[in-house]
Structures are given as C-alpha cells and as structure tokens.
C-alpha positions in Angstrom: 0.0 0.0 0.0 2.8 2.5 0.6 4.6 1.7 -2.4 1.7 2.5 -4.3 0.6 5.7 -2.1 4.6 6.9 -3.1 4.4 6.3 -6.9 1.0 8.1 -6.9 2.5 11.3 -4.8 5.7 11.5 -6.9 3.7 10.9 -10.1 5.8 8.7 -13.4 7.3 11.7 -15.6 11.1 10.8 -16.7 12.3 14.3 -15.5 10.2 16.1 -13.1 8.3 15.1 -9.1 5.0 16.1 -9.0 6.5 16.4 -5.1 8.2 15.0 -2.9 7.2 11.7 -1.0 8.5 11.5 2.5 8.3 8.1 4.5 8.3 8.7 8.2 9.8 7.9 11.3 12.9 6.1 10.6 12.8 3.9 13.0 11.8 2.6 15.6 9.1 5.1 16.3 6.0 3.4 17.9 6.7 3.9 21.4 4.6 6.4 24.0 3.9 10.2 23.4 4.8 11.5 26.6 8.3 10.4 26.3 8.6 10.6 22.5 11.3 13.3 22.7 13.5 11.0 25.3 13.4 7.3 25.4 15.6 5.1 24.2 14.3 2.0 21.6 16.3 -0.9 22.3 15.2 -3.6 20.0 16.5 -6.9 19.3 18.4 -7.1 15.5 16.1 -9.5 14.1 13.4 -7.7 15.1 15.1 -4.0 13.4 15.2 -6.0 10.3 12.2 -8.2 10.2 10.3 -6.1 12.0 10.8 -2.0 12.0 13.2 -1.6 9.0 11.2 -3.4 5.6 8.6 -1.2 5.1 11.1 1.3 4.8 12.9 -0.3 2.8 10.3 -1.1 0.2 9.3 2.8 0.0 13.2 3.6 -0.4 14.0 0.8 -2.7 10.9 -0.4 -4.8 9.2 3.0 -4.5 12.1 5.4 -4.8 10.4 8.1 -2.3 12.7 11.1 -2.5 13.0 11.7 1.4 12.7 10.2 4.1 11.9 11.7 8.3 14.1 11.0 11.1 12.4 10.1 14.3 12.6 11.9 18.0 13.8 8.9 19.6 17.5 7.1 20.1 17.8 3.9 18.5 20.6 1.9 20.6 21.3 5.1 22.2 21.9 6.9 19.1 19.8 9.6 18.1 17.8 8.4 15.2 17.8 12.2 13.5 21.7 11.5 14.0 22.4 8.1 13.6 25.5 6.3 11.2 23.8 3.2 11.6 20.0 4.6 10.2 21.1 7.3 7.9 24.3 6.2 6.3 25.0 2.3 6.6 21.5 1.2 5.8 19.9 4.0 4.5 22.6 5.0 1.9 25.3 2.0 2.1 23.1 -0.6 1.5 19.8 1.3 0.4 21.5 3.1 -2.5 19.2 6.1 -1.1 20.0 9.7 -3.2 17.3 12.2 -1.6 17.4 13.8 1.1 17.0 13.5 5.1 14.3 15.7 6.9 13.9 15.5 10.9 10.8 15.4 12.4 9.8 19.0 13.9 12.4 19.6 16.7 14.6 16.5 16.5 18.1 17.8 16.4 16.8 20.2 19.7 16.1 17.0 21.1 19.7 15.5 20.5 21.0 18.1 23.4 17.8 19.3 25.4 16.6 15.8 26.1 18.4 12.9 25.0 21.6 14.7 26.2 24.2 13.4 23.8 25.7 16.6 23.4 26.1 19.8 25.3 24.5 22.6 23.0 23.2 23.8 19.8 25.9 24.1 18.1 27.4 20.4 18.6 23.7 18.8 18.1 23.5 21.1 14.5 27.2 19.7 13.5 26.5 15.9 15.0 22.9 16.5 12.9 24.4 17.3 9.8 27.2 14.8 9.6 25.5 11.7 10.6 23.1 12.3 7.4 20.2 14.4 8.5 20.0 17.5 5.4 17.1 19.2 6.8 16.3 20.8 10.1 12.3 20.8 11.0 13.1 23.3 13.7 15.5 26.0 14.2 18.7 24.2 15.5 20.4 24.3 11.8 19.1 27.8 11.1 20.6 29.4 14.7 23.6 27.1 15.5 25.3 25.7 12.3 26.9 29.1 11.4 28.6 29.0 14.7 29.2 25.3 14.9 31.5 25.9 11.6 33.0 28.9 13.3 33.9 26.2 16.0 35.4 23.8 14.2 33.0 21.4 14.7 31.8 20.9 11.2 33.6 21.9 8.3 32.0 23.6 5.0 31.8 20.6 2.9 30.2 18.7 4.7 27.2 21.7 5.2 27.6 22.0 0.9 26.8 17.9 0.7 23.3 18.8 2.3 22.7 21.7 0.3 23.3 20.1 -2.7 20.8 17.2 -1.8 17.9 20.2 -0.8 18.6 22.1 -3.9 18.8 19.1 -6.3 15.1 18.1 -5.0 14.0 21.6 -5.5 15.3 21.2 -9.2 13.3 17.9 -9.3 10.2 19.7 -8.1 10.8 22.0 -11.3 11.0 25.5 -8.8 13.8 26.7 -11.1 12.1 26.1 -14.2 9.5 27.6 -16.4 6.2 26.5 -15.4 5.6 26.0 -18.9 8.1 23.5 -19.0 6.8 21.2 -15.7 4.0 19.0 -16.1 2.6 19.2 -12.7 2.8 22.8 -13.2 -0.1 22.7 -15.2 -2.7 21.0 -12.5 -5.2 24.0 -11.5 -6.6 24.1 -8.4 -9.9 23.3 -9.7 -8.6 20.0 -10.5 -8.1 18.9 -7.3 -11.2 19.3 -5.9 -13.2 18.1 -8.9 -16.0 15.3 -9.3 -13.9 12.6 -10.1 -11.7 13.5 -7.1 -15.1 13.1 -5.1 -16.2 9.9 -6.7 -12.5 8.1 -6.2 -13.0 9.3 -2.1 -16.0 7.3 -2.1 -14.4 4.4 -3.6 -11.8 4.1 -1.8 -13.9 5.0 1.5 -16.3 1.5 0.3 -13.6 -0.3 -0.4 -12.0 0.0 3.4 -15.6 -0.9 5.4 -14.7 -3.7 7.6 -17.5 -6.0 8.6 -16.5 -7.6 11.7 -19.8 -9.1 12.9 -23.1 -9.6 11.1 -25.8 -12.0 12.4 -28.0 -11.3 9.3 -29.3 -8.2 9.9 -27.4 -6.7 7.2 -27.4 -5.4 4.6 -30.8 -3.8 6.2 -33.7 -3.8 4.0 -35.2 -0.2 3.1 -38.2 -1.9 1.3 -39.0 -3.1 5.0 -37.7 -0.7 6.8 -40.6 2.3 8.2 -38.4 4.2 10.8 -34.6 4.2 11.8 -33.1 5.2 15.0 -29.6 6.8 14.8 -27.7 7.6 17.8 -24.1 8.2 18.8 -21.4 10.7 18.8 -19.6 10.0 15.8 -23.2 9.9 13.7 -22.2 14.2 13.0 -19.0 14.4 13.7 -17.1 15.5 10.5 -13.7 15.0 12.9 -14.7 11.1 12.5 -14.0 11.3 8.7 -10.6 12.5 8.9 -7.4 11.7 10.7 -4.8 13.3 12.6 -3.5 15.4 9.6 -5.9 16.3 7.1 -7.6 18.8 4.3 -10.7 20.8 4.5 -12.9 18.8 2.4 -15.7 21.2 0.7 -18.2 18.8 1.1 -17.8 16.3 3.6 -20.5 13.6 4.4 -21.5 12.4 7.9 -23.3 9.3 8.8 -26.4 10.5 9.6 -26.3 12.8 6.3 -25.1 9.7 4.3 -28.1 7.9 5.8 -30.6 10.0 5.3 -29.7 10.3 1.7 -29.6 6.5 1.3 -33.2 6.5 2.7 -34.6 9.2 1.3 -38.2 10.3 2.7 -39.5 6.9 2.4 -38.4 5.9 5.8 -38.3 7.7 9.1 -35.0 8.6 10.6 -34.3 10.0 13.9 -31.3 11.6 15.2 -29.7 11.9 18.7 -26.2 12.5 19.9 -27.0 11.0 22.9 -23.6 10.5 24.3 -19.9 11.9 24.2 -17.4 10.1 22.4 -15.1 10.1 26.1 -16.3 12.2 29.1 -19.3 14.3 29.8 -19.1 16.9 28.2 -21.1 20.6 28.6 -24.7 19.7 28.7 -24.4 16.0 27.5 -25.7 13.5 30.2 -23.5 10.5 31.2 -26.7 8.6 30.0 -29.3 8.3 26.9 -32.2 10.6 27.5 -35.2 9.3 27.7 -36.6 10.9 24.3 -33.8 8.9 22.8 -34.7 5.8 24.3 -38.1 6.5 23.3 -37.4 6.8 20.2 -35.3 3.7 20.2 -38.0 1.8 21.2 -40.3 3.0 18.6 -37.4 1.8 15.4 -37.3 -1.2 13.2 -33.3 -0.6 14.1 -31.1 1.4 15.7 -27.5 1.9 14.7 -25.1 3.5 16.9 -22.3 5.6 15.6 -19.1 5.6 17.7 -15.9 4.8 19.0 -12.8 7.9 19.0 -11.9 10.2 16.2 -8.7 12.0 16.1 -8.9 14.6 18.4 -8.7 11.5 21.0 -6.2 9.7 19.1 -3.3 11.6 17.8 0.0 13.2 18.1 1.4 14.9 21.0 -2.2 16.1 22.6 -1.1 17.6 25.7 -4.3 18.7 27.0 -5.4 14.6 26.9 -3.3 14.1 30.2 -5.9 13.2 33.1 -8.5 11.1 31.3 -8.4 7.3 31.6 -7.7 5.2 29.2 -6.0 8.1 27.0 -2.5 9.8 27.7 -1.3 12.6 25.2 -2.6 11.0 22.3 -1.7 7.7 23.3 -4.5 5.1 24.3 -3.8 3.3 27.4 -6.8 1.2 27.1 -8.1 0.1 24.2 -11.7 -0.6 25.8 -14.4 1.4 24.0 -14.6 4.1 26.6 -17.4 3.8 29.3 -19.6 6.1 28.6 -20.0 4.5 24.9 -20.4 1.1 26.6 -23.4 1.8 29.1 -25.3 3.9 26.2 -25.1 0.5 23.8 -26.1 -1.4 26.6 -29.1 1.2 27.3 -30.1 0.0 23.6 -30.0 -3.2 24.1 -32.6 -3.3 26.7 -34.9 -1.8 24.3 -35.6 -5.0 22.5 -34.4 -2.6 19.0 -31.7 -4.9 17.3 -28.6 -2.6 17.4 -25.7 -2.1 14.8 -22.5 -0.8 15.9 -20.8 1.7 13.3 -17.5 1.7 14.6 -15.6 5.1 13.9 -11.3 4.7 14.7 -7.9 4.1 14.0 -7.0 2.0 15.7 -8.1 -1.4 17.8 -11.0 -1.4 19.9 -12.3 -3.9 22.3 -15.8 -4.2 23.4 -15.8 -5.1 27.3 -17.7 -8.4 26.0 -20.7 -6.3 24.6 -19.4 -7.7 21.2 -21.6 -10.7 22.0 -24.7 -8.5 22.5 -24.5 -6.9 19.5 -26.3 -7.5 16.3 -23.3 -6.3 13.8 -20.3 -4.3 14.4 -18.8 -2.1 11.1 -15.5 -1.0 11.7 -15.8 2.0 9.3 -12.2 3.7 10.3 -11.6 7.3 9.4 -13.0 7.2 5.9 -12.7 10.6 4.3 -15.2 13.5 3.2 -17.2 10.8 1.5 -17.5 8.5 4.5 -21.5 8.8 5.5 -21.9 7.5 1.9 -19.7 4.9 2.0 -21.1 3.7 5.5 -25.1 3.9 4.0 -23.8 2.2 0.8 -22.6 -0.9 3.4 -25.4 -0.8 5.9 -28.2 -1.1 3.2 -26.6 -3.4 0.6 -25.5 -1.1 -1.8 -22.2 -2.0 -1.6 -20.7 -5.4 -0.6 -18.2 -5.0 2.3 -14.7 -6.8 1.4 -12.0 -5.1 3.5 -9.8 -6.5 6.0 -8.0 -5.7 9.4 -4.8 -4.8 9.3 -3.8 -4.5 13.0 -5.4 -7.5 15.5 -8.5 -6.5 17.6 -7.6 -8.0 21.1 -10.2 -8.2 23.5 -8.6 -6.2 26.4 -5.8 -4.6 27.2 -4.7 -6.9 29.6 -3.4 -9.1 26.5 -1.1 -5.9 25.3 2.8 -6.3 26.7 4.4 -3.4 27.9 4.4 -0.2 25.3 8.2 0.2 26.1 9.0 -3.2 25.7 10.2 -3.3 21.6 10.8 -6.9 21.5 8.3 -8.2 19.5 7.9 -11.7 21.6 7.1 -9.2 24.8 4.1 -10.9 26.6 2.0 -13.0 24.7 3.6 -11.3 21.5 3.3 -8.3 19.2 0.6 -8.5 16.1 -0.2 -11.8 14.8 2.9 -13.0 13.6 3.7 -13.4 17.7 0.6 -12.9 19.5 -0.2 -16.1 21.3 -3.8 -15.4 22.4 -6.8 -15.3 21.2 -7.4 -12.1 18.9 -11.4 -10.5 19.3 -10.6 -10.3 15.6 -7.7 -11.5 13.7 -5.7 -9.6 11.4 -6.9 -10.1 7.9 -10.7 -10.7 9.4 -13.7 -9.1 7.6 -17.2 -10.4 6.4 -19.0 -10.6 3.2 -23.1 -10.3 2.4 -21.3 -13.7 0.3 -19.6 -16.4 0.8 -16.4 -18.1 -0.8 -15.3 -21.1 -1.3 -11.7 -22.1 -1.7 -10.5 -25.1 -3.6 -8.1 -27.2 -5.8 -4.8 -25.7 -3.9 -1.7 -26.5 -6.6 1.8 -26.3 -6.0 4.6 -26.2 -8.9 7.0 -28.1 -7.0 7.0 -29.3 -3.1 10.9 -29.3 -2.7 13.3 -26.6 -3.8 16.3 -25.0 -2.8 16.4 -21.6 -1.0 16.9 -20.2 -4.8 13.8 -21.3 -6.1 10.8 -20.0 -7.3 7.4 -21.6 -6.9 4.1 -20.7 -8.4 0.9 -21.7 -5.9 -2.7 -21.4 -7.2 -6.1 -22.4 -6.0 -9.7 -21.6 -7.3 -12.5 -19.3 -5.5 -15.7 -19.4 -5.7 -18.1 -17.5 -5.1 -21.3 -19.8 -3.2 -23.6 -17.2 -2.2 -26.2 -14.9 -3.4 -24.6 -11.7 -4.0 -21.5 -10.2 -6.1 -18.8 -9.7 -4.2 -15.2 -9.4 -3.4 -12.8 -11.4 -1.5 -9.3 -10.7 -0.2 -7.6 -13.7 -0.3 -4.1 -14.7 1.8 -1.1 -16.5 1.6 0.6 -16.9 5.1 4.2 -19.1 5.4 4.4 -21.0 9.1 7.8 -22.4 9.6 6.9 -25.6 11.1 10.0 -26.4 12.8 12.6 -24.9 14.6 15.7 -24.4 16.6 15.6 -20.9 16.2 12.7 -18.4 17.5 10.0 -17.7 14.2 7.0 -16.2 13.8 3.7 -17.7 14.2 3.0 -17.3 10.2 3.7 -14.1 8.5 1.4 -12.8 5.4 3.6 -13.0 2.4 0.9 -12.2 -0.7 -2.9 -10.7 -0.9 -4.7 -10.1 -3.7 -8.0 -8.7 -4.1 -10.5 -10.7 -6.1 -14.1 -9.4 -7.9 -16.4 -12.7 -8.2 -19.9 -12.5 -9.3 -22.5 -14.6 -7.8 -21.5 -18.4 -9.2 -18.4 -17.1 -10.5 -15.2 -19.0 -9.9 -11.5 -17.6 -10.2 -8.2 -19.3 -10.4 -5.7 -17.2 -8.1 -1.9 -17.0 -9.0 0.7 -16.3 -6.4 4.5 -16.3 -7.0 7.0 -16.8 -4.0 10.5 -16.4 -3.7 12.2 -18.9 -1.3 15.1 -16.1 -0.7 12.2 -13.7 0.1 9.3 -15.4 1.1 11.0 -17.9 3.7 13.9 -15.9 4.2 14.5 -14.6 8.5 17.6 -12.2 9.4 20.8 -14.0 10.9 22.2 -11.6 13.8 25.3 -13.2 13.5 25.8 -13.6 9.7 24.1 -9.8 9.6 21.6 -11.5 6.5 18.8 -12.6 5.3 18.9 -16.7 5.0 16.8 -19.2 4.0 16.4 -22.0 7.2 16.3 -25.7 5.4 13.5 -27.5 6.4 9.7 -27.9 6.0 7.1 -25.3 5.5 3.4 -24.8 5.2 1.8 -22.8 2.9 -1.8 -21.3 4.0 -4.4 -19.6 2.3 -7.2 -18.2 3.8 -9.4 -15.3 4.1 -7.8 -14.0 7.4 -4.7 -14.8 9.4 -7.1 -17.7 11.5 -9.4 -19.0 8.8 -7.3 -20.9 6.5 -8.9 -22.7 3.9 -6.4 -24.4 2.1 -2.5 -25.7 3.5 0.4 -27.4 2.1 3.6 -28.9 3.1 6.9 -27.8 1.2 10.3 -28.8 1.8 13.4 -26.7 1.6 16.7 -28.8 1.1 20.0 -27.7 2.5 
C-alpha cells in the first residue's frame, strides 16, 4: 500500500516530481507520546530487520520516495535524526538512497535538550548534519550551524553535501524552471477538488468498510424498513472522517447525512447524539435521555455511531493528560470508553436490534458487549465521503470486502508493555507473535457472500532456497450476491531451533467474483524472500532448510487451504 501511495505522490514523468514523498519515522518510532522526545528504543536485531526496517525499505527501494523523516527517539542510544547506523550504513550503504533527510519537527533540539548526547546547539547542529540528516524541522540548523562551523565542529563541505541534496530536489520539483516547462505545473486548483476526485474518495472509503460481525441483519432492507433510530457521537461528527492530519474537504458527508440520503423520505429517521465520544461533556448526560430511548423503542433498528476520532487519538495532545484510558494521544486502554459502553447497553434493553458503526484508527475492544450486539462495522476514518460509503454498506448497496490490518484484542490486559520493543514481549506483538486469542484476527472481515476455496496447486514441493514456486487455487463464489474477496497467503515455519513467527502474510490479492463465478488465483513466491529470517550473527537474510506450510485463507485464522513444502539444504 505504501509503495503505491509513493508512486501516486511523486507521479511517473522521466524528469520532473509532482512532489516530494517523505516516508516517516525512521525507525523505531512506535513507542509512548509522553516520552517521545527521550526514550531510548532498544530492540533486538532481528526484530530492526524483520520487524521495524522493511517497510522502509520497500518505499526507499521499490518505491524510490525522494526523502525520508528522522524520528525523535534514540535507537541503541543513538539519536535516530543523528544516527551512522540509520542514515548512512542502511539508508545509503546498503539502500543506494539519493534524496534527502528531513527531521521530524524539533529532532536535532532534542539531540541536546533531552536525550543529552551533546552539550549545546551548536554540537547537536554539527552531529545533525554529519551523521546524514539535510534538513532541520526546527530551528537548530538555522541558529547554531553558522557558529558550529565557526567552532570547528563541522567543516564547510560537509554543510555543501546537504545543500546540494535540498537544492537538487527543489530542481526535481521544477521550482527553477519555467512553469511551462513542468507538467505538474499545469494542475489547476480546480482540478483537485473536482467530481472525479469526489467519486475516487467514495471508492476508496467502500472499499476500506470492515464488517467484523453480522448475524443477518445486514445489509438492512429499506423496502421493510418504516423508521430508523440513529444515535451516537460520531453519527455528526465530520472529525470522525478525517485523521490526525488532514484537508478541508468542501463537502464532507457524515453518517447520519449519508443515511438519510440512502433512505430518502420513504423511511423515518431520527437523530440523537446521545452521548460523548469520552467524558461528559457541557450539557451532555452520562446517559441516553429518555426521548432517545423513546425513540429507540419505537425503530425497526437502531445503529449506533461511535468509538474515538482524532482529536482523542493523535500526536502529542497535551491537554489529553488526566482522562483514563487516554494519555497525550496515546490510548492506554483500548476498551471502548465507558460512557459508549453503558449507552449501547441502554439499547439493548430496548428489545431494537442494534448495529455498531465503529468510527477509529486504531483497535478497539468491546468489554464483552461484542456478544450482544447484532453487527459491528469497523468504518475507520473514511474521508469526506464516509456517511456515503457507511449507508452504501449498511443497506446493501455496496458489498463490504476489506480486511484488518492490526489485531482487535479483547482487552488490554493481553497488550505487553508499550516500552517493551521486543516483538515476543508478553504473549507477543501482532499476529505473527501474539499467542492469544485475537477479538478479531488480522486479515478478518465479512462478506453479504460467501467463498469457497479449492483445488490448492503447488509447482513443486521441494526446492532449494533459490527457487521460485508458483501456488494457485480456485474461489468461488457460493452465495447470493456479487462480491469481493481478499484472499491470503501466510508461510508458518513448522519447525525450529531458532525463535520464528507464528506465520507471516507474504501475498494478498483482491479478487471481484460475481455470484456463481469461480477464479483461479496466481501467487509467486521467492524462497530467498518469502521464507527468508535475518541472521544476527551472519548480519543477512537466509533461508532456514526445512519444511514449511503454505496457507491460504481469508484472514490470518481461517485458513482454507494448507500445504507442506520442503526446503533442502
């Protein structure tokens, strides 16, 4: 997904950027807000390469993404915005990297205010600089470097090296050129917020609804359907539809809006907030009104929009300090928050069959109301055309196919330590380590269909560590509908004296299937990719002889179809 989000940003002319993609934070950077300007990540080498370093890598390398954000943190006690290790051995050494190193916004402060590698300004500017980071988010370089050269602590050259990197992107970008001569030039602003623009945000905003949970009461029936009760905080909240960073969309679509629209006047829809998405807050009760209940009472259904949105989950939030669960943008419980849980058990003593919109970005777990609940929808943060997407879903106008791609534990009491960067810490990190058992699994999501997996072929069942090998299977699609399936190739190394994952996803495709329609599915593996782990003391990638299963499934637990293959030493 990144490598395509990069190609898209930097566009495919032979000369020119349309701008300038910039992957961010290398490395190493998931660990908690309040001390993202001080700790110290300390993980195992296996885990930097397996783990934290190949997404990178695949924007750098397959991508080519033209710069590349250092992160606040120390990395094995070196500061990743100054680090040999990050920015020159595996970044440039081994990467073959050519644009250009920005920090994240007050990074190189950092190196001598917090972390406390060096004394002052001026030595943090010159350690900045000549470890590989060009670009100063902050005013360290701008303030100190002059001085730092005047000190001998950095010579001109090496300054000139990241000036030449800055301006040679700038080139790229075409600033120095006609804009006649630049193709992107020639985008008007119109263009950007155009129809098309609009329609491709509702695509994509279908094409990420996650249906974790349906007991048949979707797709609801408007035909049937004579009045709808919509509660919940998120149902008009346009800060639900957007994440952490985002544009001002001109038009953007709430739930209840996208409702409504689907409905038209045809069926009766009724609206309450009835709830805060966290605390009380103002002149909200800690409670559904009765009105709302009322009203409840009186629906065919009720669906209930919740869950965060980003102004609860985010970067560096200082003012979210003192609330439980949350801690300056960081969730320290990943419970749906109370106030959210008693107002969906309120609806269920109704008797109204309730749907669960779910509204985040992130994993939420459900205090065992889950259970309760007719159908859950994780509908994320999906964009100015989200309420359209959501209606399109809940009433069958659209087919729900997409898939987690984080596990949904069911408390927090199965999360390790957030400090802890060894991804074995507890009961284990994601699903390629996680040892319990998930809410939902990563690569879990529902159909109004159902598919049925068959005829599982392997080229060849023994190979060396060299080899290719070409696994297919057919798909069918059993139900009643036309729909989609995401189907999933996993590798489980069956056996061994070293520590491996659980299984690790290794291909995913995306497959359209009418209703009776069957579809062979081709996927090519690598041994020296596919089945490869990272040797801390060879420092590569190696191929471990021995037997492996291949699995195919429509999520990380429900595998369909398995194999056996056998790599020879």
């Amino acid at each position: 997904m990144g490598i395509q989000f990069v190609k898209g940003l930097q566009g495919n002319d032979s000369k020119y950027l349309k701008l300038v993609a910039t992957a961010k934070h290398f490395a190493v950077h998931n660990g908690p807000e309040p001390d993202r300007h001080s700790f110290n990540a300390v993980p195992n080498t296996r885990d930097l390469w397996e783990t934290y370093l190949p997404a990178f890598k695949d924007l750098m390398v397959d991508a080519k993404a033209y710069s590349i954000m250092s992160a606040y943190n120390r990395v094995d006690g070196e500061s990743a915005s100054a680090s040999w290790l990050l920015l020159q051995d595996i970044l440039r050494n081994k990467w073959g990297f050519e644009g250009y190193v920005v920090s994240d916004c007050g990074a190189i402060r950092d190196i001598y205010a917090f972390h406390k590698i060096v004394n002052t300004p001026e030595e943090a500017a010159a350690i900045g600089i000549r470890k590989g980071c060009n670009l100063n988010c902050g005013d360290v370089y701008q303030s100190a470097l002059k001085k730092a050269l005047e000190l001998g602590f950095i010579d001109e050259g090496e300054i000139d090296l990241s000036v030449y990197r800055l301006m040679l992107a700038r080139m790229k970008l075409g600033m120095f050129d006609p804009a006649d001569m630049v193709p992107y030039a020639q985008i008007s602003f119109e263009e950007n917020n155009s129809k098309p623009h609009d329609e491709m945000a509702l695509k994509m905003a279908q094409k990420s609804m996650t249906l974790l949970k349906n007991n048949g009461i979707l797709p609801l029936n408007k035909k049937k359907l004579k009045k709808i009760a919509v509660v919940g905080p998120n149902a008009d909240n346009i800060n639900a539809l957007r994440g952490n960073y985002f544009g001002t969309a001109s038009n953007p679509i709430t739930v209840i809006n996208g409702i409504k629209d689907a409905v038209g006047t045809d069926v009766k829809v009724t609206f309450s907030k009835g709830v805060s998405l966290v605390i009380n807050e103002n002149t909200d009760d800690l409670v559904l009104s009765k009105k709302t209940l009322e009203e409840v009472r009186e629906a065919d259904v009720a669906i209930f929009v919740g869950g965060l949105d980003a102004t609860w989950e985010g970067e560096e939030m200082r003012d979210r300090t003192e609330i439980e669960g949350f801690l300056s943008g960081d969730r320290t419980k990943i419970e749906l928050p109370k106030i959210q849980i008693d107002a969906l058990k309120a609806l269920k003593e109704t008797g109204t069959p309730v749907v669960f919109v779910l509204m985040a970005g992130s994993s939420i777990a459900f205090d065992g109301l889950d259970k309760d609940l007719e159908a859950i929808l994780m509908a994320w943060y999906p964009g100015q055309r989200g309420g359209d997407a959501i209606a399109d879903v809940l009433f069958g106008d659209y087919n729900p196919a997409g898939r987690l791609p984080v596990t949904f534990y069911s408390s927090t009491d199965e999360l390790a330590d957030f400090n802890d960067y060894n991804m074995r810490a507890g009961k284990g990190f994601t699903y390629r380590y996680y040892n319990g058992d998930a809410l939902y699994p990563f690569g879990h999501g529902l159909s109004y269909t159902n598919f049925k997996y068959s005829e599982l072929q392997i080229d060849k069942t023994t190979l060396s560590s060299k080899d290719t090998l070409i696994v297919s299977f057919k798909v069918r699609n059993n139900g009643d509908l036309d729909g989609e399936e995401v189907v999933q190739l996993y590798i489980k190394d069956i056996e061994s004296d070293k520590w491996m994952a659980k299984k690790q996803l290794r291909k995913f495709e995306r497959i359209t299937l009418k209703k009776g329609e069957s579809k062979t599915v081709k996927f090519n593996l690598k041994a020296s990719e596919d089945l490869r782990y990272y040797d801390s003391m060879y420092r590569k990638y190696v191929v471990e002889p021995g037997d492996f299963e291949i699995q195919i499934g429509a999520s990380s637990e429900d595998i369909r179809l398995k194999e056996i293959i056998t790599i020879e030493e």
